[in-house]
C-alpha positions as CSV (number, residue, x, y, z in Angstrom):
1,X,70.6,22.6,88.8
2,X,68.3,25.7,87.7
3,X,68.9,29.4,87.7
4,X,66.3,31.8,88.4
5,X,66.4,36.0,88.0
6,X,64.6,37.7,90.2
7,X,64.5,41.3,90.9
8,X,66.5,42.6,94.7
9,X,64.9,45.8,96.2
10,X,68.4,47.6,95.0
11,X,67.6,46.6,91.5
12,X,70.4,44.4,91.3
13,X,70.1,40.4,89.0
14,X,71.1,37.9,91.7
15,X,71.6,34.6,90.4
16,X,70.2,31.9,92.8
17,X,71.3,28.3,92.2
18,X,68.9,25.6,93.4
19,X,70.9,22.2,93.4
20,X,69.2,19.1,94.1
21,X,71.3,16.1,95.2
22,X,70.0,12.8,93.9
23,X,67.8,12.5,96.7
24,X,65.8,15.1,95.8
25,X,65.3,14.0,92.0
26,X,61.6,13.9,92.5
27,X,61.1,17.4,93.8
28,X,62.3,18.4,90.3
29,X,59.2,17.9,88.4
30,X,57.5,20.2,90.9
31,X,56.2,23.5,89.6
32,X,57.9,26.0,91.0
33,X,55.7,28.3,93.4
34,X,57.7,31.7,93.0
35,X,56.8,31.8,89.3
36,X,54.4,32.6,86.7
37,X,53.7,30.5,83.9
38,X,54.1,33.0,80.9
39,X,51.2,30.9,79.1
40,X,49.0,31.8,82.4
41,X,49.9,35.6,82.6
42,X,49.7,36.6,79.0
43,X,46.2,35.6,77.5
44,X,45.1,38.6,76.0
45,X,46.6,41.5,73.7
46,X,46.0,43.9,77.0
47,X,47.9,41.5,78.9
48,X,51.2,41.8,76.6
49,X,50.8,45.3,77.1
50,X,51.1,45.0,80.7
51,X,54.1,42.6,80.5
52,X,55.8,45.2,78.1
53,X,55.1,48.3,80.5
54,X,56.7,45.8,83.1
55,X,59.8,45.6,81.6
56,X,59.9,49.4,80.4
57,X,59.2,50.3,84.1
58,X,62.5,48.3,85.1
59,X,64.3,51.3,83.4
60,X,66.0,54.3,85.5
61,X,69.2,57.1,85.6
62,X,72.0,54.7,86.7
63,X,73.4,54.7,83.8
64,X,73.6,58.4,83.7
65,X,74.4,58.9,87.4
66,X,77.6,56.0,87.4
67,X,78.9,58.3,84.0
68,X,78.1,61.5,85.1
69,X,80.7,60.1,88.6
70,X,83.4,59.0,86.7
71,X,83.9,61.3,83.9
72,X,84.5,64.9,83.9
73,X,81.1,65.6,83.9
74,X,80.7,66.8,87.5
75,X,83.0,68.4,90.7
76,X,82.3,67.1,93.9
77,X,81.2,70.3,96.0
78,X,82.5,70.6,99.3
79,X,78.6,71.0,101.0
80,X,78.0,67.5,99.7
81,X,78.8,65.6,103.2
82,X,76.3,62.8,102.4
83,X,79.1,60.6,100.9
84,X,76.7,59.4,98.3
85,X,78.7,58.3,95.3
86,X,82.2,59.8,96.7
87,X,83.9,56.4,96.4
88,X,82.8,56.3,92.6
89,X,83.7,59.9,91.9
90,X,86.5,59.2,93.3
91,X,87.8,55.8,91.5
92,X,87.3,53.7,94.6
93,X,85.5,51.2,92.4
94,X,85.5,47.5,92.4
95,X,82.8,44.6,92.2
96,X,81.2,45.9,95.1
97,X,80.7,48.9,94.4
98,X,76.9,48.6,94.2
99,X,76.8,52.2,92.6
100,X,78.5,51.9,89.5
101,X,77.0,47.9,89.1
102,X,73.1,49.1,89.8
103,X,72.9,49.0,86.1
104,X,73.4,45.3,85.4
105,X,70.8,44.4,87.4
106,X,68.5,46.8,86.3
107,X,68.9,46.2,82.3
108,X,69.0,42.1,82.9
109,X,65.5,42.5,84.9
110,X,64.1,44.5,81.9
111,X,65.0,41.9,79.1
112,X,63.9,38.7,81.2
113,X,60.6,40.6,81.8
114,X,60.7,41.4,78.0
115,X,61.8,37.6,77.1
116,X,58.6,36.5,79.6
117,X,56.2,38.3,77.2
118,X,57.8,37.5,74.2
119,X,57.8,33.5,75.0
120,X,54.2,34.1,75.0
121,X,53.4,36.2,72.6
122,X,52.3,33.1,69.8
123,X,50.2,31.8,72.0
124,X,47.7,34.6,72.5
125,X,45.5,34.2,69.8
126,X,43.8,37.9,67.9
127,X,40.8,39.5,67.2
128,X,41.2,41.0,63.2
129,X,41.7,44.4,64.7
130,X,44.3,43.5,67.2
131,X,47.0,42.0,64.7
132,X,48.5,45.0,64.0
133,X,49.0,46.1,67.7
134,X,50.1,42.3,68.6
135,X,52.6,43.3,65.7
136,X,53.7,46.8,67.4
137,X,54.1,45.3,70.6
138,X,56.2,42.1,69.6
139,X,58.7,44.9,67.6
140,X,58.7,47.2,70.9
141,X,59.8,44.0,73.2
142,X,62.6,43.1,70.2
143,X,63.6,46.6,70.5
144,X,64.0,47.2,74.1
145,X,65.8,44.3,74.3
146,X,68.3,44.7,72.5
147,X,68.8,48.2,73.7
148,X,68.9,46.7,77.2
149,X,71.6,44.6,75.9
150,X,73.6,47.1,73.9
151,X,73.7,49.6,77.5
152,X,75.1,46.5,79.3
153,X,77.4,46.4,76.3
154,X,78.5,49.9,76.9
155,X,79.2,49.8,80.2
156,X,80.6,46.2,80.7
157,X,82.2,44.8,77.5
158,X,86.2,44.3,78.2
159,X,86.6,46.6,74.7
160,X,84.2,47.5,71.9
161,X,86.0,45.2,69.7
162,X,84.3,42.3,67.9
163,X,86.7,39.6,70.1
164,X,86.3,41.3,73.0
165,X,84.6,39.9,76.1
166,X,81.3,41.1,75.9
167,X,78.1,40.2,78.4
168,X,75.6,37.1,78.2
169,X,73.0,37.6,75.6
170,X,69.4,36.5,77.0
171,X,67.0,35.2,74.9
172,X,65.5,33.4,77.0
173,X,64.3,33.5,81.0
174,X,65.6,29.8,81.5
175,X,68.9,29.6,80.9
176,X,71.9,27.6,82.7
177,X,75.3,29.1,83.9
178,X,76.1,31.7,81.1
179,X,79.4,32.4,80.0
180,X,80.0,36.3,78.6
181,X,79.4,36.3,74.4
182,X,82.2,38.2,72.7
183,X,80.9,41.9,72.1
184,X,81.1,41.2,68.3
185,X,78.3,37.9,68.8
186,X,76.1,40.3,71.5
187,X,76.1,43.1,68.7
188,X,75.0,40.9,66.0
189,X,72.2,39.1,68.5
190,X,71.2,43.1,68.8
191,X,70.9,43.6,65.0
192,X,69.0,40.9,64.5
193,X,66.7,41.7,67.4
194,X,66.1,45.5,65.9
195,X,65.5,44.3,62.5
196,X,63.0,42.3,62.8
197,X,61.3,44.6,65.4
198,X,61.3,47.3,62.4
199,X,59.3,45.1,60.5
200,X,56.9,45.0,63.3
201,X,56.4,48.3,64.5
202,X,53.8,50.3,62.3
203,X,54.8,53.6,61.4
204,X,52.3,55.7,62.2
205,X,53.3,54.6,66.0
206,X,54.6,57.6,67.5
207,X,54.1,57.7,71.2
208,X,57.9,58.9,72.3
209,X,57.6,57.1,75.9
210,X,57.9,54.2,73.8
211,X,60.0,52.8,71.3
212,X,58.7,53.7,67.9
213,X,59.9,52.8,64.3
214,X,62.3,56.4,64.2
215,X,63.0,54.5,68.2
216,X,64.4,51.4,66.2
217,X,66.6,53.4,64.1
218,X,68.0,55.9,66.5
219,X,69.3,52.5,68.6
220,X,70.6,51.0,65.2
221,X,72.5,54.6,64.7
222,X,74.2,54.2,68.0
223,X,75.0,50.7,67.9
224,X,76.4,51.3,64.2
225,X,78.5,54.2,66.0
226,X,80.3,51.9,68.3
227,X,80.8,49.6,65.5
228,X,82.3,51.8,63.7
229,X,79.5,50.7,60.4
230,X,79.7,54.2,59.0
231,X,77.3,53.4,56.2
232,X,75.0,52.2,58.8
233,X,75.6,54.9,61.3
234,X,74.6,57.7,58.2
235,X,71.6,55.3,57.2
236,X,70.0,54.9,60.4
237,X,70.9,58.6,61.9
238,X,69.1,59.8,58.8
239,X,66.1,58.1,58.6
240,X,65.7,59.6,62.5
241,X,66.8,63.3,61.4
242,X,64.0,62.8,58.9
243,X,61.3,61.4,60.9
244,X,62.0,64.2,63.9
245,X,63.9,67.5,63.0
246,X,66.1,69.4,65.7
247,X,64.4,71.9,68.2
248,X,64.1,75.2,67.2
249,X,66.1,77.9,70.0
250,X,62.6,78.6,71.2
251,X,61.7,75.3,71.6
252,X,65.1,73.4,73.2
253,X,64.7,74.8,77.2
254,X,61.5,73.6,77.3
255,X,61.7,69.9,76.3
256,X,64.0,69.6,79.8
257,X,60.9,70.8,81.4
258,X,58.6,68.6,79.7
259,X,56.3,70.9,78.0
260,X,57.6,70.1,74.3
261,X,58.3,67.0,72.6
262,X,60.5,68.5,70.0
263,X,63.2,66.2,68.8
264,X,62.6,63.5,71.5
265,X,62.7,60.4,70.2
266,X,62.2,58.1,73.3
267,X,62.1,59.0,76.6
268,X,61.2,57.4,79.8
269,X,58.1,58.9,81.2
270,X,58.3,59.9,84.9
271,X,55.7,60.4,87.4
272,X,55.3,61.2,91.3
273,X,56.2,58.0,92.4
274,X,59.7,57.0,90.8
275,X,62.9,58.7,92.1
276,X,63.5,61.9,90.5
277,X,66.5,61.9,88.4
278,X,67.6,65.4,89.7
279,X,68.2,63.9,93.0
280,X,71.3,62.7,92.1
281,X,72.7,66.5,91.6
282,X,70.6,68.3,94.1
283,X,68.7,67.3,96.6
284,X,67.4,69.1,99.9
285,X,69.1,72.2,99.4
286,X,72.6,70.8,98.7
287,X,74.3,70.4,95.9
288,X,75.8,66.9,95.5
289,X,77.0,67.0,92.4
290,X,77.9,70.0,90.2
291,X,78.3,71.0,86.9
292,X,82.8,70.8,85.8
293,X,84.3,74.3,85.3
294,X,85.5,72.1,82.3
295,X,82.2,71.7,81.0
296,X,81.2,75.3,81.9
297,X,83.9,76.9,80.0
298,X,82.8,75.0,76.7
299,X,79.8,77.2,76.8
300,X,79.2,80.9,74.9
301,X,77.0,81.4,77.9
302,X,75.0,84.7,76.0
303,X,74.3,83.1,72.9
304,X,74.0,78.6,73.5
305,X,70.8,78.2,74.5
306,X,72.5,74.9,75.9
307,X,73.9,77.0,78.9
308,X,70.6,78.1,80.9
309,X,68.6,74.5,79.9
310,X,71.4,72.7,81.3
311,X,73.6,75.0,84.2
312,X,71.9,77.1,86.6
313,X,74.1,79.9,88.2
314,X,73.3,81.1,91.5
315,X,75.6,83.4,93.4
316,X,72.5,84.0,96.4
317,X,73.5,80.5,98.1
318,X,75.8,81.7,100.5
319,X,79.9,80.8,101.5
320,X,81.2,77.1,101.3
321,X,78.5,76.6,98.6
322,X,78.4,76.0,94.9
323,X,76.9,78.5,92.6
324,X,76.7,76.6,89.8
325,X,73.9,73.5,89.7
326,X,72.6,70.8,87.1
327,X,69.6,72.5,85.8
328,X,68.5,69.8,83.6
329,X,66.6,68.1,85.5
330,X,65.5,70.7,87.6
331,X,62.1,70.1,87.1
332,X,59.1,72.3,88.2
333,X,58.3,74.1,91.1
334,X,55.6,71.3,92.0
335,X,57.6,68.7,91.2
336,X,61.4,69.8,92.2
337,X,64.0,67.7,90.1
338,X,60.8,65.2,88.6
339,X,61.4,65.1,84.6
340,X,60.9,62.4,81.7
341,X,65.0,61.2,80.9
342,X,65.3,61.5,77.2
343,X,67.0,58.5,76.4
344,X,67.6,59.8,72.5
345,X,67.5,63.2,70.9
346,X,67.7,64.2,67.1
347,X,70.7,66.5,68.1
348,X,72.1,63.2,68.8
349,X,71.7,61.9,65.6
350,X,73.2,65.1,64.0
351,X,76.3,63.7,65.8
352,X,76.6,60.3,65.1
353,X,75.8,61.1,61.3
354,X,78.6,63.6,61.0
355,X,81.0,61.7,63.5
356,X,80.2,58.8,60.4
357,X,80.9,61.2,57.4
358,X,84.2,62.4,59.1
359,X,85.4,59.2,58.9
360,X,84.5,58.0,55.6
361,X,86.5,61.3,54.7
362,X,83.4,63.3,53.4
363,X,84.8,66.1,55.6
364,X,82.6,68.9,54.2
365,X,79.2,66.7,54.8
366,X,80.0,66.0,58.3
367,X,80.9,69.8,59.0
368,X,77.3,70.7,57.4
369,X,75.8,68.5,59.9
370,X,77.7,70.1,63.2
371,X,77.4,73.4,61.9
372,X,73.5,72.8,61.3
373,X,73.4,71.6,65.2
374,X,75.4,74.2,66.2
375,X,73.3,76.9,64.2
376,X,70.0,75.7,66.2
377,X,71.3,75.8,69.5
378,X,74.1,79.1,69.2
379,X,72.2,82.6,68.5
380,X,74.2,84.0,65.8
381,X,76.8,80.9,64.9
382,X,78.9,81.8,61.9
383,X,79.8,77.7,60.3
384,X,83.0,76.6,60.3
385,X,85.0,74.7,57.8
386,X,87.9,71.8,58.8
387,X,91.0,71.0,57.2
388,X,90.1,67.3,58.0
389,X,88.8,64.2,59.5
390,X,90.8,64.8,62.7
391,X,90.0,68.2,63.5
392,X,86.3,67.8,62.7
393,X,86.1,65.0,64.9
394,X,88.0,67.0,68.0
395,X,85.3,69.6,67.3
396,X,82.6,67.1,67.4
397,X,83.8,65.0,70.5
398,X,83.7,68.8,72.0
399,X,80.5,69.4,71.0
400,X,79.3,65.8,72.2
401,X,80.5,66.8,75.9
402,X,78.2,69.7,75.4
403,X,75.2,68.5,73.6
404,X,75.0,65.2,75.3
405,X,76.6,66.4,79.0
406,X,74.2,64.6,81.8
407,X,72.8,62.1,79.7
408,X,74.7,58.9,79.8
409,X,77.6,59.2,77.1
410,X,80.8,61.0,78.4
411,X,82.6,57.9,79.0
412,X,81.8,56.0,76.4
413,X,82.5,58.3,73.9
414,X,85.8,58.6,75.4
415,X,86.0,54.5,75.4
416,X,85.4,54.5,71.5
417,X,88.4,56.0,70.6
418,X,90.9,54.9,73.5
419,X,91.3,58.6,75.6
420,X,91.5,58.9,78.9
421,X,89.4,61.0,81.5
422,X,91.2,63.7,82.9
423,X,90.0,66.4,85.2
424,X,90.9,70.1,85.8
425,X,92.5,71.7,88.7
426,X,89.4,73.3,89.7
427,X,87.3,70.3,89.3
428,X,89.5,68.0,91.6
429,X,89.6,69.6,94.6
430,X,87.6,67.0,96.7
431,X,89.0,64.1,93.8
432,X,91.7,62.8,96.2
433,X,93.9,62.9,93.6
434,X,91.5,60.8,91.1
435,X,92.4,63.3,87.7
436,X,93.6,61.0,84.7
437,X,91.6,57.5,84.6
438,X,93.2,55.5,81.8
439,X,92.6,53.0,79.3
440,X,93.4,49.6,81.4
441,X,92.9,51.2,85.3
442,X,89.7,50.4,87.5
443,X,86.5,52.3,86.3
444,X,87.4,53.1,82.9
445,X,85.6,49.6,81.9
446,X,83.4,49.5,84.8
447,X,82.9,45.2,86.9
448,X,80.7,42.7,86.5
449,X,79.5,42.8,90.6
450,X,80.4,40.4,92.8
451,X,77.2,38.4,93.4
452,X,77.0,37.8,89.6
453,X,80.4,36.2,89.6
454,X,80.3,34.6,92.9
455,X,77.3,33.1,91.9
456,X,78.3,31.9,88.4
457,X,81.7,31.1,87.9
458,X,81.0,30.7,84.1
459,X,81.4,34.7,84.3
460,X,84.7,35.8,84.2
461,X,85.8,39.9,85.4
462,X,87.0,42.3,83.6
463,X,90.3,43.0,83.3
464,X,91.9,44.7,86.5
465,X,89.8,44.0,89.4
């Protein structure tokens, strides 16, 4: 019996098993015809290269787009009759439901192209000035594997608990029926994997479209986060602070309209071509999915430059229609809603290092650290102080929604500490009555889809569906 991966046109990871009945026992030392020996595809250092853009090209929004559904992100505008992503928005989610699952797919494509290259990688052989860029490129496939593997994690572990029913870790593109690894085994398999790829990755590196040595440590931060390794999570969040500082006011509006690099750390570089992440919000004059009053009303709207690089308000648009749009990824004129997804930002890492501080009770380190994001993003911001750990972590879950709002994290932030999503009056009008998603009900942990466990019944659901 063998297994193969291959990649659907929806992006999905269908498992295909081939089983041969004794009769066919010869037919199994064929070569298979629908495959490329890695040893055959990978002979040069150029050639890696092109295996590793492969499996960085696999990346896309869905991540963003299922979380920006579920949460409180968004309100479903009454214009938007397309019915695209309604049954998400609105709970209706099970195995099926091929918009919240796109990601699994997507992510287990990227690390068996990734594990292709690697299995290869010892046997291309070096000129003396290509060592160090063999090096770079073996860290850069470690890396954005285990990344791969910890977004799985995020969306499709049972819990972020060490025992908790996490996803198969792939090391390897042949593999037999896996079972899921707990979340604890996945997250050390991750550690290991961005270790060693810190060794690799020269630091002088510092293309942003690609995962760099600052790259490495911005993951480790956020894995560390959900691990609760507050040592870690302040080690790793500072050694990115340090290699990128935070956007100056001037500077912030314009990295959403890709004309400064300013505290990116990675992105994925977009080009005519690939699906415009600003679809998913607006598209052909309609707003599909707008920006929560909830998330609005967080705002100073005079004085955070957040506001304007992030909501757009536009009273001209006429009755029955939203005023209020997604302006993040509004892109340019030329290239309407076209812009590079910024997969981690040093604001982030002001966050996670504070969030980490709070809870090791160093109160008065963590405020610095929100008040010193705050400070760069609100005109005038006078710092606060916090009587303790739990009011400076309401204040920074707060300014999480508002730092981080359309990029991937609402719900899982949310997740870490157990709360449930809950929507405003004025943000559930078209919900359906879908306003408090709890711990335990369908879509707070989102499925494994059904083609994965139909075709493997090593993999067991999640809990609920």
């Amino acid at each position: 019996m063998m297994i193969r991966y291959f990649k659907h046109k929806r992006n999905y990871l269908v498992l295909l098993l081939s089983v041969c009945t004794l009769a066919c026992n010869k037919q199994l030392d064929l070569t298979p015809t629908d495959t490329i020996d890695p040893s055959k595809a990978f002979r040069t250092v150029k050639d890696l290269n092109g295996g590793l853009l492969g499996a960085y090209g696999e990346l896309t929004n869905n991540t963003i787009y299922s979380v920006s559904l579920v949460t409180d992100e968004c309100n479903l505008p009454s214009e938007n009759v397309t019915g695209g992503g309604v049954a998400s928005y609105r709970w209706q989610i099970d195995p099926s439901s091929t918009t919240i699952t796109a990601s699994f797919g997507e992510n287990y494509v990227a690390i068996d192209r990734a594990n292709r290259v690697l299995a290869a990688l010892y046997q291309v052989t070096t000129k003396p000035d290509e060592e160090i860029l063999k090096n770079q490129y073996h860290g850069e496939l470690l890396a954005l594997r285990a990344y791969c593997h910890f977004e799985l994690l995020q969306s499709y572990a049972s819990a972020y608990e060490p025992a908790a029913m996490g996803i198969p870790y792939m090391d390897s593109s042949v593999i037999g029926k896996p079972s899921r690894n707990t979340f604890g085994e996945v997250v050390a398999k991750i550690g290991n994997d961005l270790q060693q790829a810190k060794t690799l990755i020269p630091a002088s590196f510092d293309d942003n479209t690609r995962i760099t040595k600052a790259g490495v440590s911005a993951i480790q931060a956020r894995v560390a986060l959900y691990t609760q390794q507050w040592d870690d999570a302040i080690t790793f969040a500072t050694e990115a602070i340090n290699a990128l500082p935070l956007a100056s006011a001037t500077e912030f509006p314009n990295i959403w309209k890709d004309t400064e690099e300013a505290e990116v750390i990675w992105k994925l570089k977009q080009v005519i071509g690939n699906t415009p992440i600003g679809d998913v919000y607006f598209n052909r004059n309609i707003v599909l999915y707008a920006p929560s009053f909830e998330l609005i009303n967080q705002f100073d709207k005079t004085n955070d430059v957040r506001y304007a690089a992030y909501i757009r308000f536009d009273n001209t648009r006429g009755a029955g229609k939203s005023q209020y749009l997604v302006n993040k990824y509004a892109g340019t004129s030329g290239n309407p809603n076209l812009t590079d997804i910024k997969l981690f930002r040093t604001g982030e890492m002001y966050l996670i290092r504070a969030e980490a501080l709070a809870e090791k009770s160093k109160v008065p380190d963590g405020a610095d650290d929100l008040n010193a994001l705050r400070s760069a993003r609100i005109k005038g911001y006078t710092s606060q102080s916090f009587a303790n750990k739990d009011a400076l972590i309401t204040a920074l879950y707060t300014e999480r929604f508002k730092e981080l709002a359309f990029e991937g994290h609402r719900l899982f932030d949310l997740r870490r500490r157990g709360m449930s999503v809950t929507r405003e009056t004025a943000d559930a009008i078209n919900a359906l009555g879908a306003v408090l998603l709890k711990p335990g009900d369908k879509g707070y942990v989102f499925p494994i889809p059904d083609a994965e466990t139909k075709a493997n019944k090593n993999m067991k659901q999640n809990p609920g569906y």
